[in-house]
C-alpha positions as a Markdown table, in Angstrom:
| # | Residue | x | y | z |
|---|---|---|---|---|
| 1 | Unk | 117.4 | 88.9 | 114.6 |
| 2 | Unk | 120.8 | 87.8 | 116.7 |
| 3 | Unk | 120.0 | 87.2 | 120.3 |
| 4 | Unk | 120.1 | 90.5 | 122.2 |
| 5 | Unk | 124.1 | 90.2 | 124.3 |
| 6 | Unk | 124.1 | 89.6 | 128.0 |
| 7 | Unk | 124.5 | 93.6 | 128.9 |
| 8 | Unk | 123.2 | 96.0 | 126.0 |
| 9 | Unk | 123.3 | 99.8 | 125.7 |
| 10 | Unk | 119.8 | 101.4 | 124.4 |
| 11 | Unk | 118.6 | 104.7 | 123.6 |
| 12 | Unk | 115.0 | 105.1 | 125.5 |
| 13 | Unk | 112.4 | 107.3 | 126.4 |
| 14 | Unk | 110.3 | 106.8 | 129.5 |
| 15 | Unk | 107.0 | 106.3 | 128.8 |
| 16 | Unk | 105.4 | 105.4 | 132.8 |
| 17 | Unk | 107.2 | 104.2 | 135.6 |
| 18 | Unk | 105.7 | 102.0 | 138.5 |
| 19 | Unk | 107.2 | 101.5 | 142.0 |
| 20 | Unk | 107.7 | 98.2 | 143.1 |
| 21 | Unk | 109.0 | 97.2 | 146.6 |
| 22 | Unk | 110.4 | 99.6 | 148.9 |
| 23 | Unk | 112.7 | 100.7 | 146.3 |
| 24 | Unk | 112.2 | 99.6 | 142.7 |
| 25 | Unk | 110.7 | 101.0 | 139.6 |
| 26 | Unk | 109.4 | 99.4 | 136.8 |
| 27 | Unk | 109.4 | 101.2 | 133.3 |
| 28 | Unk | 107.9 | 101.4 | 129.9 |
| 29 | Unk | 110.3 | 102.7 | 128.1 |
| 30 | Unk | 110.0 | 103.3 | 123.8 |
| 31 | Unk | 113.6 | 102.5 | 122.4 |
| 32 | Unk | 114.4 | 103.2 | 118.6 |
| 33 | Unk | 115.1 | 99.6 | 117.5 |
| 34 | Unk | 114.4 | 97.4 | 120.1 |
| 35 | Unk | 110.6 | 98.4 | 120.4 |
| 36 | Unk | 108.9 | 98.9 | 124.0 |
| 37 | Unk | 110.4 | 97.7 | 127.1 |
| 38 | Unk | 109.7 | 97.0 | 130.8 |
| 39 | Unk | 112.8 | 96.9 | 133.0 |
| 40 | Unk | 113.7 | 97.2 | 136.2 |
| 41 | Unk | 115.4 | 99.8 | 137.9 |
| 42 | Unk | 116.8 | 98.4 | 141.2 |
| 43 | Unk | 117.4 | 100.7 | 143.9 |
| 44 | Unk | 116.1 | 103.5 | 142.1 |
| 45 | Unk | 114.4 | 105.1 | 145.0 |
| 46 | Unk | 117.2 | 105.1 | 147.5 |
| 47 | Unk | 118.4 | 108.4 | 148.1 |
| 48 | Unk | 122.3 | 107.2 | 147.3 |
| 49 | Unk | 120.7 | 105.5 | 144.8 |
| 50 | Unk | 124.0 | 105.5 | 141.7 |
| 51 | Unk | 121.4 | 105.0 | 139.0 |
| 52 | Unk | 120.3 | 108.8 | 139.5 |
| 53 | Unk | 116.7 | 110.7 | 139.8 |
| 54 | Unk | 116.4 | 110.7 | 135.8 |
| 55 | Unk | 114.2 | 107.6 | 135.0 |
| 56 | Unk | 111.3 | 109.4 | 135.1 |
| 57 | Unk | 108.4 | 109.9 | 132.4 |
| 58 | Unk | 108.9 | 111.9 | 129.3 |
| 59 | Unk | 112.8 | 111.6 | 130.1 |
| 60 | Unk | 115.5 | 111.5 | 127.1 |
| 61 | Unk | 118.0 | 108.8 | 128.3 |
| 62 | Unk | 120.5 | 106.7 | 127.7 |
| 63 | Unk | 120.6 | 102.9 | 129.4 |
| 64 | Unk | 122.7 | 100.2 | 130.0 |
| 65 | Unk | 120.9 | 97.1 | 130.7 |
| 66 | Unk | 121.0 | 93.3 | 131.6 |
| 67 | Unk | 119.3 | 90.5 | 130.8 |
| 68 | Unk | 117.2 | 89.4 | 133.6 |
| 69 | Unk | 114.8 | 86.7 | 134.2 |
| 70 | Unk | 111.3 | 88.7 | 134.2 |
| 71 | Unk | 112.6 | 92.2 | 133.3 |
| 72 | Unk | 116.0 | 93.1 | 132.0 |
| 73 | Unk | 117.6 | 95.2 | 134.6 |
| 74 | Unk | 119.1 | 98.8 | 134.3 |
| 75 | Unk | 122.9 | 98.7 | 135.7 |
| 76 | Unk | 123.5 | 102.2 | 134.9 |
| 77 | Unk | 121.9 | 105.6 | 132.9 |
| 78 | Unk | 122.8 | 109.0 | 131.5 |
| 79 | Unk | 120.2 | 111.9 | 130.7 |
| 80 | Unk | 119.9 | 112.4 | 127.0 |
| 81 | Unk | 117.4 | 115.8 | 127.9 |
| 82 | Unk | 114.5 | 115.0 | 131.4 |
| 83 | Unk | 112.2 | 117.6 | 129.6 |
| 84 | Unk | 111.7 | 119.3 | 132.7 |
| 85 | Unk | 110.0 | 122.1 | 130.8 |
| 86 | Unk | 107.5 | 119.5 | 130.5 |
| 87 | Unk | 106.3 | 119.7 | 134.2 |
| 88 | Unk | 106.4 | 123.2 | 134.9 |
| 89 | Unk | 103.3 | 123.9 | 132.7 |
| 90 | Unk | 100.1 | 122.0 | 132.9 |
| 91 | Unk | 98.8 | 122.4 | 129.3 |
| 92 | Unk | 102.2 | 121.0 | 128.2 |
| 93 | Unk | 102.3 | 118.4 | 130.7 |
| 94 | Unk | 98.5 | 117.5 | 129.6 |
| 95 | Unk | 99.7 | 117.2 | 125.8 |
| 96 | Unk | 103.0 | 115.1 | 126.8 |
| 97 | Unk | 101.1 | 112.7 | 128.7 |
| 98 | Unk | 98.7 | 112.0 | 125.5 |
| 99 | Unk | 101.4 | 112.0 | 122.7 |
| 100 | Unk | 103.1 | 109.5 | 125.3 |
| 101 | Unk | 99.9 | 107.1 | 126.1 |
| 102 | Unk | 99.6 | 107.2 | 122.2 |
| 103 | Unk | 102.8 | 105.7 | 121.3 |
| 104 | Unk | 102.7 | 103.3 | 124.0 |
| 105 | Unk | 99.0 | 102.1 | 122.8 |
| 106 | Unk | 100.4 | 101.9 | 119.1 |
| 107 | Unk | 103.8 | 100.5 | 119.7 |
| 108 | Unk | 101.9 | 97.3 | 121.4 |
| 109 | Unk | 104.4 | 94.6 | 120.7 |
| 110 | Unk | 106.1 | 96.3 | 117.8 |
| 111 | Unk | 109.7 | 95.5 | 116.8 |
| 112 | Unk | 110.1 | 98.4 | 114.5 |
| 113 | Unk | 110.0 | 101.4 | 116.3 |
| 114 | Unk | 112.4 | 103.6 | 115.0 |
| 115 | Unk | 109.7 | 106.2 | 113.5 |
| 116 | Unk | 107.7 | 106.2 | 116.7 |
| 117 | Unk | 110.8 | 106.6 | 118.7 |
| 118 | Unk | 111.7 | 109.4 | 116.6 |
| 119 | Unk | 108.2 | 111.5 | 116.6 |
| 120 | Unk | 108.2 | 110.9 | 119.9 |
| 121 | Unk | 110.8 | 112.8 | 120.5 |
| 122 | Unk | 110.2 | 115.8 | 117.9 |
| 123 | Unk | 106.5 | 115.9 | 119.9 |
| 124 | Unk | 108.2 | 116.1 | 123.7 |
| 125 | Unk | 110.8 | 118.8 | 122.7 |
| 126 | Unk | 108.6 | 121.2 | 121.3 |
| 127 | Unk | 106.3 | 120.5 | 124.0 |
| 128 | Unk | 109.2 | 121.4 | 126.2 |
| 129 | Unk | 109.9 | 124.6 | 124.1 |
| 130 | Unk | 107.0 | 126.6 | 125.9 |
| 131 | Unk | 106.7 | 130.3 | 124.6 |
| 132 | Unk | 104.5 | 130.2 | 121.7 |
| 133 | Unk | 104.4 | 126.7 | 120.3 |
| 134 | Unk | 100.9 | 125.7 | 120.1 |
| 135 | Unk | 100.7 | 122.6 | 121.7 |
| 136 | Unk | 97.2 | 121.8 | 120.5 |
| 137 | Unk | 98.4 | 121.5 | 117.3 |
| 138 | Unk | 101.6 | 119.3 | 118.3 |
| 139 | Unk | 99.3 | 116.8 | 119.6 |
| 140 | Unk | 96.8 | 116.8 | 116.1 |
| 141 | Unk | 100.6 | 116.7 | 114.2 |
| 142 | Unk | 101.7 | 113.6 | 116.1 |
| 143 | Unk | 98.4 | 112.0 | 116.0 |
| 144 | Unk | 98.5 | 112.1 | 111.6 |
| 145 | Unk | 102.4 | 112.1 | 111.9 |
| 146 | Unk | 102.4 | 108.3 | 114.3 |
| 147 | Unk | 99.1 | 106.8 | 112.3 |
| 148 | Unk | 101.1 | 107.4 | 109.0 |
| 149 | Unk | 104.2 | 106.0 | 110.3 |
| 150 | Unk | 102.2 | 102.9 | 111.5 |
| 151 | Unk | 100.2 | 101.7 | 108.5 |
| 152 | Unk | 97.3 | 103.9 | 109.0 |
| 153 | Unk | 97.9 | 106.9 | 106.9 |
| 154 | Unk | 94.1 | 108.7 | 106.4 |
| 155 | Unk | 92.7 | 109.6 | 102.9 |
| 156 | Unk | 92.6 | 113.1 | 102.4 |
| 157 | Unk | 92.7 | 113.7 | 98.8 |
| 158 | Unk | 90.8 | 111.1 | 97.4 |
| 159 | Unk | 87.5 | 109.8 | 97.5 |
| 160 | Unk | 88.0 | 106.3 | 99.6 |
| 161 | Unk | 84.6 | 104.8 | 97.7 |
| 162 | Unk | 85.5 | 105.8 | 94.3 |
| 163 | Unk | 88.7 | 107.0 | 94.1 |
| 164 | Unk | 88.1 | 110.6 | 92.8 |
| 165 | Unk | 89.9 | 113.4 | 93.3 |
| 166 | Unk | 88.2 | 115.2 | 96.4 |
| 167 | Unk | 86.2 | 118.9 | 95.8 |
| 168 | Unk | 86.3 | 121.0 | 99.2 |
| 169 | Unk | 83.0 | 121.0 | 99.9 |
| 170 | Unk | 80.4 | 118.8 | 100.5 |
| 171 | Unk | 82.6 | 115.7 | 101.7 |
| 172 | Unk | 82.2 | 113.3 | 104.6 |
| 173 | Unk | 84.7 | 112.3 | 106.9 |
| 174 | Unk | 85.0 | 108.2 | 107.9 |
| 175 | Unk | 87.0 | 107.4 | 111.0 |
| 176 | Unk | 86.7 | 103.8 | 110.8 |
| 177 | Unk | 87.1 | 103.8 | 107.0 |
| 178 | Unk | 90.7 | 106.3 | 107.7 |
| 179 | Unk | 89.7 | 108.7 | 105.3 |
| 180 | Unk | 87.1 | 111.5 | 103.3 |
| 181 | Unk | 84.1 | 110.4 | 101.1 |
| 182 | Unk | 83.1 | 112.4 | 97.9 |
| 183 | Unk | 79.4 | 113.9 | 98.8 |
| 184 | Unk | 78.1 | 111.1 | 96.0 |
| 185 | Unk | 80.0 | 108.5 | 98.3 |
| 186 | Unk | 79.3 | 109.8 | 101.4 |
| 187 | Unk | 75.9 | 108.0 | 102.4 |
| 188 | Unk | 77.9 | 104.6 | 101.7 |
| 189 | Unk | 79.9 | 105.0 | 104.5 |
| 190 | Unk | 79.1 | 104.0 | 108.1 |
| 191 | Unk | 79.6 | 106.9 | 111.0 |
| 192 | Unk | 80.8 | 109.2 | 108.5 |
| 193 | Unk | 80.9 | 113.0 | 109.4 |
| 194 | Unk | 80.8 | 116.1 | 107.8 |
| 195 | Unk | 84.2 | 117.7 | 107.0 |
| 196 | Unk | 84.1 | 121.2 | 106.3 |
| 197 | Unk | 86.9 | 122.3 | 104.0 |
| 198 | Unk | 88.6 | 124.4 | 106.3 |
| 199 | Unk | 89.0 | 121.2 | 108.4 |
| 200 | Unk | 90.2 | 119.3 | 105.5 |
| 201 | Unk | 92.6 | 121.8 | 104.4 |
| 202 | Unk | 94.2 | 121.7 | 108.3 |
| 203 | Unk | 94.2 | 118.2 | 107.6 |
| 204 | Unk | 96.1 | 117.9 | 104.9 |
| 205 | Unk | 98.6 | 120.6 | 105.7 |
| 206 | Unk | 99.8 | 118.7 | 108.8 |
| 207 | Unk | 99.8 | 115.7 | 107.0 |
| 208 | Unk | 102.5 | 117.2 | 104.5 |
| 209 | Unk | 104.4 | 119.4 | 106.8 |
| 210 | Unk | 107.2 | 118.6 | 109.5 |
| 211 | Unk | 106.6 | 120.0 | 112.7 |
| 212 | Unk | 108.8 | 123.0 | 112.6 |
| 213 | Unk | 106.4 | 123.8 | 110.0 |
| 214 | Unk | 103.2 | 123.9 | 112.0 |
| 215 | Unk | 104.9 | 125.1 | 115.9 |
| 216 | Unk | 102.7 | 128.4 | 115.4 |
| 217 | Unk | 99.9 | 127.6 | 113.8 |
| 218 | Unk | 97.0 | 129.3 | 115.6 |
| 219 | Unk | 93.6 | 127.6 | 114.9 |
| 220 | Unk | 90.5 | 129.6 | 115.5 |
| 221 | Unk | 88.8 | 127.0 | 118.6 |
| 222 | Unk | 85.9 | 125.8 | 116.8 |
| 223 | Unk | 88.1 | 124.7 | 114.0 |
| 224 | Unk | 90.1 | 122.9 | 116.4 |
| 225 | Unk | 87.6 | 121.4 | 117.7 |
| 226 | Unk | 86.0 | 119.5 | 114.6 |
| 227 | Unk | 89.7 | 118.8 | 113.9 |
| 228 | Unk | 90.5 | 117.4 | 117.2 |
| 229 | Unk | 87.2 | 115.4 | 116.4 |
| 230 | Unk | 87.6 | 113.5 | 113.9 |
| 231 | Unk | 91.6 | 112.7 | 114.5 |
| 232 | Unk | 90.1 | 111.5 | 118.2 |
| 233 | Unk | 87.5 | 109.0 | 116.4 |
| 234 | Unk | 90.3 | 108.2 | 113.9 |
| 235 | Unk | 92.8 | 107.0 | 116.1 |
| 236 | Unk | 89.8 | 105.1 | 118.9 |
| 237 | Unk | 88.8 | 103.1 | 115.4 |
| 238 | Unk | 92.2 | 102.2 | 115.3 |
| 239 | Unk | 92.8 | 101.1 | 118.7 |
| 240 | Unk | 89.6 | 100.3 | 119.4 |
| 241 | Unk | 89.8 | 102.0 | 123.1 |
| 242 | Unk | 90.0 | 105.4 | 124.4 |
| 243 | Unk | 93.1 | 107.2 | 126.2 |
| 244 | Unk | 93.1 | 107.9 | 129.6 |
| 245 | Unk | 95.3 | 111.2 | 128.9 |
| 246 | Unk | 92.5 | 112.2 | 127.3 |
| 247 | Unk | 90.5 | 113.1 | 130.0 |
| 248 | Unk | 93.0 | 115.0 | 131.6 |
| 249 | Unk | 93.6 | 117.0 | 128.0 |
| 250 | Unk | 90.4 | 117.7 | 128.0 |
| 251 | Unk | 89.7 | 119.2 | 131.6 |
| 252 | Unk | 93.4 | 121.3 | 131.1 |
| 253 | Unk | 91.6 | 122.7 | 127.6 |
| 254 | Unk | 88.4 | 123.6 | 129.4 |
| 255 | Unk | 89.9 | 125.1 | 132.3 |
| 256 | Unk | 91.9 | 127.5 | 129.9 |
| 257 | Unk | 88.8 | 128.1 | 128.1 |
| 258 | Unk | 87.5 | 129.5 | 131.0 |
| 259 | Unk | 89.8 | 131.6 | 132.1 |
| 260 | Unk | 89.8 | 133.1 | 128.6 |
């Protein structure tokens, strides 16, 4: 790779921001072929500020940066889309901050981002759409969609102990293995978990399918809960740590539940 030039323009989205000083902010941000970033933003928090309010999480943007000694330095930025549907609804804000936390956790010193970058911001959009895009679902798309696109692509039609082509019924579901177990395989497999084919059959079809192709699918809540399961053990195998977002998912999804 040549060595990055002396001022550089960059496609990014934030992923966190951090204040620093009196008036600067440090950010994450995910880039399509630079990987993940931290640079400064100096000055950000001045009210005349000429860098503009944009640089905030979840934000679409375009930046012009500088090399700097600890953190290259933003010198100027346009909006490419702030999401701002995004924070005027607390399940979708809930679901942006985990697809978010996730791509920051897998894009961990990765040069090759371009597919990250790019579900990234499929995920945010139609989490920004509102109306009736079920955002449960966007999340358990982007979790299969961002494990296939970094090397960890789950089994789901073969048997990961013997190969065979996989039955409905009956199977087992390994997260550490990243896949399903024929029920002769099954007991070979450590914390596996039974699948039912209903959850298998989700599985699969948001596997295959772009995410246009799954906005409105409604799934009854027990089924999404086995499938939000085992995609949750799936992707703590592979990081080997939870996400904080989660807990905040998970109080937003139980607070709706009561209300229901």
């Amino acid at each position: 790779m040549s060595p990055r030039p002396r001022v550089y323009k960059t496609e990014a989205i934030v992923l966190r921001s951090m204040d620093l000083g009196e008036a600067d902010r440090v950010l994450t941000v995910l880039t399509p072929r630079l990987g993940k970033l931290r640079v400064i933003a100096k000055g950000v928090r001045r009210p005349r500020s000429r860098i503009g309010g944009g640089l905030q999480p979840f934000s679409d943007v375009q930046l012009v940066l500088a090399v700097g000694r600890t953190w290259d330095v933003v010198t100027s930025s346009s909006l490419e889309d702030p999401h701002l549907g995004l924070r005027n609804d607390l399940h979708s804000t809930a679901a942006a901050w985990y697809v978010v936390e996730l791509a920051d956790r897998f894009c961990e010193g990765a040069a090759d981002s371009h597919d990250a970058f790019r579900l990234l911001a499929q995920a945010l959009s139609a989490l920004d759409a509102g109306g009736e895009i079920a955002r449960e679902v966007v999340a358990r798309w982007f979790e299969l969609a961002l494990l296939d696109a970094m090397g960890f692509r789950p089994e789901l039609r073969r048997c990961l102990e013997c190969g065979a082509e996989l039955e409905p019924d009956g199977n087992a579901f390994s997260a550490t293995g990243g896949g399903v177990l024929c029920p002769q395989c099954r007991h070979a497999a450590l914390a596996a978990r039974p699948i039912s084919a209903d959850a298998l059959k989700v599985l699969r079809h948001l596997q295959r399918s772009p995410l246009v192709g799954v906005l409105r699918l409604k799934l009854a809540p027990p089924l999404h809960r086995e499938v939000e399961r085992l995609l949750h053990a799936t992707v703590s195998a592979v990081l080997e740590r939870e996400l904080r977002s989660r807990d905040f998912l998970d109080e937003v999804a139980a607070r709706e539940a009561a209300i229901r």
